[in-house]
C-alpha positions in Angstrom: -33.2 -14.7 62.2 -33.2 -15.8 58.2 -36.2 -14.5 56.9 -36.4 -17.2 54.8 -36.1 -19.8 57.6 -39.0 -17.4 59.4 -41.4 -18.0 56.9 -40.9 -22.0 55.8 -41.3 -22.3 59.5 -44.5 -21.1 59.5 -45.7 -23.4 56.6 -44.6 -26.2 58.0 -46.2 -25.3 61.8 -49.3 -25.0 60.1 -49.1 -28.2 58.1 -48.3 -29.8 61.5 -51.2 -28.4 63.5 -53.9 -29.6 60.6 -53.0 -33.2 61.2 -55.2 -34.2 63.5 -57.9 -31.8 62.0 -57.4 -33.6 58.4 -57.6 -37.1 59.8 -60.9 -37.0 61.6 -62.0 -34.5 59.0 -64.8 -35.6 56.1 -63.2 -34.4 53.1 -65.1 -34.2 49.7 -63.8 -36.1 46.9 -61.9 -33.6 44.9 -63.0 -32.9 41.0 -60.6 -34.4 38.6 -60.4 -33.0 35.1 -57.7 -33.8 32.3 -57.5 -31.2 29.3 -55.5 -32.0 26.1 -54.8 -28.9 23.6 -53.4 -29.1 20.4 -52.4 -25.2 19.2 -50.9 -24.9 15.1 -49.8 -21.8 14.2 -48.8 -20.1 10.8 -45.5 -19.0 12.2 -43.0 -19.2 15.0 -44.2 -17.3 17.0 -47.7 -18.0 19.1 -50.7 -15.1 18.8 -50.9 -12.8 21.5 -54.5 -13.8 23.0 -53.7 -17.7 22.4 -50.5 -17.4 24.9 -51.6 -14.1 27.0 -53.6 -14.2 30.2 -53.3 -17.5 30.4 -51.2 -18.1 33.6 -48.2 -19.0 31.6 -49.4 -22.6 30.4 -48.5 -22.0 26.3 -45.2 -21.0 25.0 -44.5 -18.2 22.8 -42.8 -20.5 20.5 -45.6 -21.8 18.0 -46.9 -25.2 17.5 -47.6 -26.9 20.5 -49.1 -30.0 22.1 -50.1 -29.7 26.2 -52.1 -32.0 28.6 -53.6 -30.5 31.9 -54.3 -32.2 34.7 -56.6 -30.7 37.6 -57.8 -31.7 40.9 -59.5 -29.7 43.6 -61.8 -29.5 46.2 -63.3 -26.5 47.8 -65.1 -25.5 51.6 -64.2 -29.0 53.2 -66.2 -28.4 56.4 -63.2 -28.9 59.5 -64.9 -27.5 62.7 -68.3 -24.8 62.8 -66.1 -21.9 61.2 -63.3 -23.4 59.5 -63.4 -24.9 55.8 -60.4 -26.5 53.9 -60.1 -25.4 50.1 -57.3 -27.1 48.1 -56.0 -27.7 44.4 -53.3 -29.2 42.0 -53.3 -28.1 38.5 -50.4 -30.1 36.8 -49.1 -29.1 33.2 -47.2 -31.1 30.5 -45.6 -29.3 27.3 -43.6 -31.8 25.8 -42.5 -29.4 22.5 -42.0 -25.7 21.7 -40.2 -25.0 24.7 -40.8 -28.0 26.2 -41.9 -28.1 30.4 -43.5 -29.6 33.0 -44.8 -27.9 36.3 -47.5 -27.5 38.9 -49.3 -24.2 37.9 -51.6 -24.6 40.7 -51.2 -26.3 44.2 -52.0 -25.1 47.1 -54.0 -25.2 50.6 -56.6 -22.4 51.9 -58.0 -22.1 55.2 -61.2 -19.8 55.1 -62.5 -19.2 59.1 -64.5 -16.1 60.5 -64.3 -14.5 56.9 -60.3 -14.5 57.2 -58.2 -16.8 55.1 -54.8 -18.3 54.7 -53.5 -19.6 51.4 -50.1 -21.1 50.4 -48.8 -22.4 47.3 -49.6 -21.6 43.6 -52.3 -20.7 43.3 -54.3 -18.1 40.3 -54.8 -14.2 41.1 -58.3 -13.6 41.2 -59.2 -9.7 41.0 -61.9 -8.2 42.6 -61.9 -5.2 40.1 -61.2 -6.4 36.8 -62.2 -9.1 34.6 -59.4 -11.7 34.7 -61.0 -13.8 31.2 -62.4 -10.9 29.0 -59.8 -7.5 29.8 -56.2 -6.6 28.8 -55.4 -7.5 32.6 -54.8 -4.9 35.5 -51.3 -2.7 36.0 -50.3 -5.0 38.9 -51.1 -8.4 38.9 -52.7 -10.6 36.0 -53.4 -13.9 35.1 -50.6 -13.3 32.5 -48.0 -15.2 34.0 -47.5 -18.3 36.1 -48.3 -18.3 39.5 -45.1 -17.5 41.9 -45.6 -19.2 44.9 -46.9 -17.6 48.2 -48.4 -17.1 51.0 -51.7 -15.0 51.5 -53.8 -13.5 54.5 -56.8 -11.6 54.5 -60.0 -11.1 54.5 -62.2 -13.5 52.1 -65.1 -11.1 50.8 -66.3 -7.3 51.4 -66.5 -6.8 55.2 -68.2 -4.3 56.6 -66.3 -1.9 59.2 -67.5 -1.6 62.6 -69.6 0.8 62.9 -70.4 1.7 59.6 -73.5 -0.4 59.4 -72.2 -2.2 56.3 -72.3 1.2 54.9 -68.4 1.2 53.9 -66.9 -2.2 53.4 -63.2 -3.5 52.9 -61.0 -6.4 51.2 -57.4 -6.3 51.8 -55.2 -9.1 52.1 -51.1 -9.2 52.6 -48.6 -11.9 50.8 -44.9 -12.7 50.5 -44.0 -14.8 47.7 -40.6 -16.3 46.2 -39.5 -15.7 42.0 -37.1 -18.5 41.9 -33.4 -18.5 40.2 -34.3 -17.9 36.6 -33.5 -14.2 36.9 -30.9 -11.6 36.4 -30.9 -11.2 40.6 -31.2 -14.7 41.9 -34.2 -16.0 44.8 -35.9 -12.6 44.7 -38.1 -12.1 47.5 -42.0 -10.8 47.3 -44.2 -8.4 48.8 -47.8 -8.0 48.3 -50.4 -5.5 50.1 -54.0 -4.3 48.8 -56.6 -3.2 50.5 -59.7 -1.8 48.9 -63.1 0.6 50.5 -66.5 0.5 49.2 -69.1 2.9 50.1 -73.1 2.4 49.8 -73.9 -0.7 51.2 -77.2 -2.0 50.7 -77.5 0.7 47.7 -77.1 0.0 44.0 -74.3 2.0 43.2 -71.0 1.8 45.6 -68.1 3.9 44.7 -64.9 2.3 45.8 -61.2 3.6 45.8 -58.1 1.5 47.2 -54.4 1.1 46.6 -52.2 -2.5 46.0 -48.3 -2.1 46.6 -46.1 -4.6 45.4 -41.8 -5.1 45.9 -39.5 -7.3 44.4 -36.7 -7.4 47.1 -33.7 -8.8 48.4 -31.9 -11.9 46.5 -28.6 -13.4 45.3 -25.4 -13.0 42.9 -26.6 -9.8 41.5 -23.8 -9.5 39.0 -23.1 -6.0 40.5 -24.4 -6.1 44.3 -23.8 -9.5 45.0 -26.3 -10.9 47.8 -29.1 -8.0 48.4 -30.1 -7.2 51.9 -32.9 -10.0 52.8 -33.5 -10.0 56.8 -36.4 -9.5 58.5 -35.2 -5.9 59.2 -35.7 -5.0 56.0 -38.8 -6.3 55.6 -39.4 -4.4 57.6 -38.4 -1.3 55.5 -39.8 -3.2 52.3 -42.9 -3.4 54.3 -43.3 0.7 55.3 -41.8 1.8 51.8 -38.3 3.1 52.9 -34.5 3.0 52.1 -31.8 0.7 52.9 -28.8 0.7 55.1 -25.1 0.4 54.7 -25.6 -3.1 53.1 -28.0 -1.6 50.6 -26.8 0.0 47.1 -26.5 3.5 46.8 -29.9 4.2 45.2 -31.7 1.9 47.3 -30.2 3.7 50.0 -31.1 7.3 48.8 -34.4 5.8 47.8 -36.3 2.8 48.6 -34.9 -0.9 49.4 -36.1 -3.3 46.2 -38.2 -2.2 43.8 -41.5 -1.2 44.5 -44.6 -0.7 42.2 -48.7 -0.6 42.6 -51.3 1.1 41.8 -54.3 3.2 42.8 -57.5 2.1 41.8 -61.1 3.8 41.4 -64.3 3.3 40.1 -68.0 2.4 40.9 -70.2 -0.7 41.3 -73.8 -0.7 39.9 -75.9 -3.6 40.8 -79.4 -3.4 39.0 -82.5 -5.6 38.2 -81.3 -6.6 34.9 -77.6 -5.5 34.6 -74.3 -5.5 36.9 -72.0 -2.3 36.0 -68.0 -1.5 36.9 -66.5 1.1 35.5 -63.1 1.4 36.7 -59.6 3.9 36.1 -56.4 1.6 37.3 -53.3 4.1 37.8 -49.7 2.7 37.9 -47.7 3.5 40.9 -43.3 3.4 40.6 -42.4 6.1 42.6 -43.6 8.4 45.7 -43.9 11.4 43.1 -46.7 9.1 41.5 -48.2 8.7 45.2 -49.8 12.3 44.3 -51.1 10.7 40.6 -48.4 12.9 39.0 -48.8 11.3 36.0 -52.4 11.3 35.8 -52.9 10.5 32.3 -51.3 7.2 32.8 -53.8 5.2 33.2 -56.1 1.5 32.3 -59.7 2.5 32.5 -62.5 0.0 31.8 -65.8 -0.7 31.9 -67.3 -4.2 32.5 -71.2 -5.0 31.9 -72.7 -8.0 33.5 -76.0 -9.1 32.3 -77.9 -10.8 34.8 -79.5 -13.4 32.0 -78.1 -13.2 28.7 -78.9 -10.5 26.5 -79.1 -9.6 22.6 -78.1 -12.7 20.8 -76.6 -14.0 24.2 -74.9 -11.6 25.5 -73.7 -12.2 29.3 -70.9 -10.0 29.6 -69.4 -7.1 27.7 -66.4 -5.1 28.7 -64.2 -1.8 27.2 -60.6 -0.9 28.3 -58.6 2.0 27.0 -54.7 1.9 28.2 -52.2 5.0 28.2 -48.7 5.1 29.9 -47.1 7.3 27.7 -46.5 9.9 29.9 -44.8 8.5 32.5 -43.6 11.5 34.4 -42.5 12.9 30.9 -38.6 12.4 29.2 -35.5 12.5 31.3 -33.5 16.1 31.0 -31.3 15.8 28.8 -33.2 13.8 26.4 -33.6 15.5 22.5 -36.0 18.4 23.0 -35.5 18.5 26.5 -31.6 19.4 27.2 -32.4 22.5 28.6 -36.1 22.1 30.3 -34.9 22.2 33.9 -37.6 19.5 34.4 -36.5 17.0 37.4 -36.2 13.5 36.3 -39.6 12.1 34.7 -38.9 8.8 33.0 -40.8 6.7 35.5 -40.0 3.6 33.2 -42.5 1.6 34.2 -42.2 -2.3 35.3 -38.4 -1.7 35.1 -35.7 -1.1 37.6 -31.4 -0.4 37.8 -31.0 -3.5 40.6 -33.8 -5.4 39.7 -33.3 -5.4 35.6 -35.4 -8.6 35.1 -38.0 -6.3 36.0 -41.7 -7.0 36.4 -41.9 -10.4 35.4 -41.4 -14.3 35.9 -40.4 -16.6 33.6 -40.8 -15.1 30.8 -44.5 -13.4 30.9 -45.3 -9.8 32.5 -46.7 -10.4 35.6 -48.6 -7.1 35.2 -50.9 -6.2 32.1 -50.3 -8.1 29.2 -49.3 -5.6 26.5 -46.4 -4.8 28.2 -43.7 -6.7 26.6 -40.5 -8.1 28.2 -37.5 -8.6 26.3 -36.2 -12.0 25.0 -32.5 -11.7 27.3 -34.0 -11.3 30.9 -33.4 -7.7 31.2 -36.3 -5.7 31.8 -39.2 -4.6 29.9 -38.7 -3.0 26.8 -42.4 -1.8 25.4 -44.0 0.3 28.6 -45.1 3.2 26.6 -48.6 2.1 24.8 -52.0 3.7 24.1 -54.4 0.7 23.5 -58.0 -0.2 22.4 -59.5 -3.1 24.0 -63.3 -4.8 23.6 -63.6 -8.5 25.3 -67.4 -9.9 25.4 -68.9 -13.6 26.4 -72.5 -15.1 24.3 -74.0 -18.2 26.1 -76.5 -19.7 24.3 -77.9 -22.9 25.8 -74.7 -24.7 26.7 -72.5 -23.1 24.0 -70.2 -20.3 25.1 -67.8 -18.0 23.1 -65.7 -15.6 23.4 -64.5 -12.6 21.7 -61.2 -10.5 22.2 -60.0 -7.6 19.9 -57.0 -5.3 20.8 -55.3 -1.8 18.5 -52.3 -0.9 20.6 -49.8 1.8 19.2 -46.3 0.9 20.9 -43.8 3.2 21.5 -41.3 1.3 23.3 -39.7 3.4 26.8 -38.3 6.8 27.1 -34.9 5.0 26.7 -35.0 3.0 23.9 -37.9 4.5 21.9 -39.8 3.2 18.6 -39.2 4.7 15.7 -41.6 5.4 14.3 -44.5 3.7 16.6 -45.5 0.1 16.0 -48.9 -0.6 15.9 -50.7 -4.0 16.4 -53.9 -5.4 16.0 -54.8 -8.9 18.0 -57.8 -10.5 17.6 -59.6 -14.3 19.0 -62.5 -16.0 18.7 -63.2 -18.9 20.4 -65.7 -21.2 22.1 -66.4 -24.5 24.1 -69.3 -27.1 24.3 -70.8 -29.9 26.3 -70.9 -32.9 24.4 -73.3 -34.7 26.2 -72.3 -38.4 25.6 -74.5 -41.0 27.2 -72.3 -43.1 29.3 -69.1 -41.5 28.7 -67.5 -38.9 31.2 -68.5 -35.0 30.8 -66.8 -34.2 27.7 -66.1 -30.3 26.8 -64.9 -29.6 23.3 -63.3 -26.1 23.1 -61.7 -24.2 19.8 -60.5 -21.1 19.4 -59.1 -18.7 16.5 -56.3 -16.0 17.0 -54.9 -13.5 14.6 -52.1 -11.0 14.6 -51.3 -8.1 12.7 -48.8 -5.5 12.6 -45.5 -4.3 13.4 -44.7 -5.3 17.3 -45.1 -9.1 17.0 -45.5 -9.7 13.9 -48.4 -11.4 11.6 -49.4 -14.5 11.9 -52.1 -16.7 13.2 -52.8 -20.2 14.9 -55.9 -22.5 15.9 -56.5 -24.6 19.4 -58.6 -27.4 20.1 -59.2 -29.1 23.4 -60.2 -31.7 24.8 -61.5 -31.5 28.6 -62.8 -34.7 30.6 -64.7 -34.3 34.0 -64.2 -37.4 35.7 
């Protein structure tokens, strides 16, 4: 059976048995919001934190004018245990690479603490902080959504047993990267699952593992159509190689291209402060299954403040980024010819079949700094050591936000920077209620990005928004 026929199947024999649900149902009258930006720059080329971690909605290309248009509604009681959550965030930018798409829309079912989601929808970690960090190894808010579908479980659940002493949150997706590739239709898989010990204790230690593929497709230019039934989901599924329709490596090796991450850290929940401290390791091979490239790493820390703090402050966080090491240079390589070592060169986010590589339309799916390059074809800065401080003030109504970023870029083990290019990316920005008497809720937002350095450039640009809450 097609695997792709397998799957729209199911969507649409959900769809079908919601019917009568949905028309006896009492839905709530979704919130409606319409956001108008206006972004000027100084060059060309748009500042990193103005276009980054932003779920793809602002070009790279400069000056720009976008409206956003959003509509959702969450925990629409159905029956005793099953809610309806759903949303449509619709975007317009009619210049600087002009486009118009849904970022968001999708339908979630929440019952017995499981869910099911479908659609576009935004990445929401349960580790890092998605509006102040860099964003994690795997998946970001970086770029747009793909579309997907997502089971799981929807919060920490205690194991049996355990008396809530160890919990878990893991869910499973497969999603769809479009044609806008160098392999057409690429197929996704998406598993995490994540353990926390301590219960009812203020500090819980937690360690888990997220593993990711991009498989299968069409008219590679040198494969042709890539094996895409559900036998080899299958194999995608347990981590495994090909068959005889496979290409050589994926037969040696594994069938797509797979990449994840271990992650570890603690939670500290106290009286006037919640605490993460977290160390995210990428995953792109089984040799990195034993963390043979421990170095490589995104560690952070992220303080919460239970009421706002000195001059504000609600919520503080530090991240420090390596992946230089990588499994180390290839053999071969200049200072290396004779080292006997076995391959190294982990080349992180990129891959031989897959040479698009980690990313979707344009943006890194994965952390931010990691740059793809402008023909399609992979990433081609992967080797980084960065500085990262993000922190949020509230005072009253009046919230803003501060970002600043030092990375020192040495491009990959392939294609290497000489010498090393370093950046500096900075923002400051801010939004506030206006408070209008008989108007609608009115939000005015700002914000102020700067760039400087050798990787992207110099340059700097200023947005203004508009947001009505109708």
């Amino acid at each position: 059976m097609d695997k792709n026929l397998f799957f729209k199947s199911v969507i649409i024999l959900l769809a079908f048995s919601l019917l009568p649900i949905l028309t006896e149902a009492q839905l709530k009258t979704p919130e409606i919001s319409i956001t108008t930006y206006g972004l000027v720059n100084s060059s060309d080329s748009t500042p990193f934190w103005l276009q980054s971690n932003r779920y793809g909605m602002f070009s790279s290309g400069g000056s720009q004018f976008l409206t956003r248009v959003q509509a959702q509604s969450t925990d629409n009681q159905l029956s005793n245990n099953l809610t309806l959550s759903y949303g449509a965030d619709f975007i317009a930018r009619p210049v600087s690479q002009s486009a118009a798409w849904f970022n968001q829309a999708y339908l979630r079912l929440d019952a017995w603490n499981l869910f099911l989601q479908a659609g576009r929808f935004h990445n929401k970690s349960p580790i890092h902080s998605e509006e102040l960090g860099m964003g994690a190894l795997g998946v970001s808010g970086n770029s747009t959504p793909m579309p997907q579908i997502r089971f799981g479980l929807s919060d920490w659940t205690p194991l049996p047993f355990s008396k809530g002493f160890i919990k878990t949150k893991l869910h499973i997706a497969h999603g769809w990267l479009g044609s806008d590739r160098y392999t057409k239709d690429v197929l996704y898989h998406e598993k995490v699952i994540h353990l926390r010990f301590g219960g009812d204790f203020p500090l819980n230690v937690y360690g888990g593992m997220a593993h990711y593929a991009l498989w299968g497709g069409n008219n590679n230019p040198e494969y042709g159509d890539l094996p895409s039934r559900l036998s080899d989901f299958s194999r995608v599924f347990r981590a495994v190689g090909g068959d005889d329709r496979a290409p050589t490596t994926e037969r040696q090796l594994l069938l797509g291209d797979h990449l994840g991450g271990w992650d570890l850290g603690l939670f500290l929940e106290l009286d006037a402060v919640d605490l993460k401290i977290y160390r995210n390791f990428p995953l792109e091979s089984r040799h990195n299954l034993q963390l043979k490239s421990f170095q490589d790493a995104l560690t952070g820390i992220d303080v919460i403040f239970v009421e706002p703090s000195v001059l504000g402050l609600k919520n503080f966080v530090y991240e420090y980024l390596y992946t230089k090491w990588q499994a180390g240079p290839r053999t071969g390589q200049p200072g290396f010819e004779n080292s006997g070592t076995p391959g190294g060169n982990r080349n992180y986010y990129n891959n031989g079949v897959y040479k698009t590589g980690w990313s979707y339309y344009g943006r890194t799916i994965g952390n931010a700094l990691f740059l793809p390059g402008d023909d399609n074809l992979g990433i081609v800065n992967n080797r980084i050591v960065a500085h990262h401080i993000g922190a949020l003030f509230i005072q009253n109504e009046i919230h803003l936000q501060i970002k600043a970023t030092y990375s020192r870029n040495y491009g990959t083990w392939v294609e290497p920077y000489s010498p090393p290019r370093n950046q500096f990316s900075y923002l400051l920005g801010g939004h506030v209620p206006l408070n209008i008497k008989s108007l609608p809720n009115i939000i005015l937002s700002s914000e102020f990005a700067l760039d400087r350095g050798e990787l992207i450039g110099s340059q700097y640009g200023i947005l203004l928004g508009l947001k009505l809450i109708l």
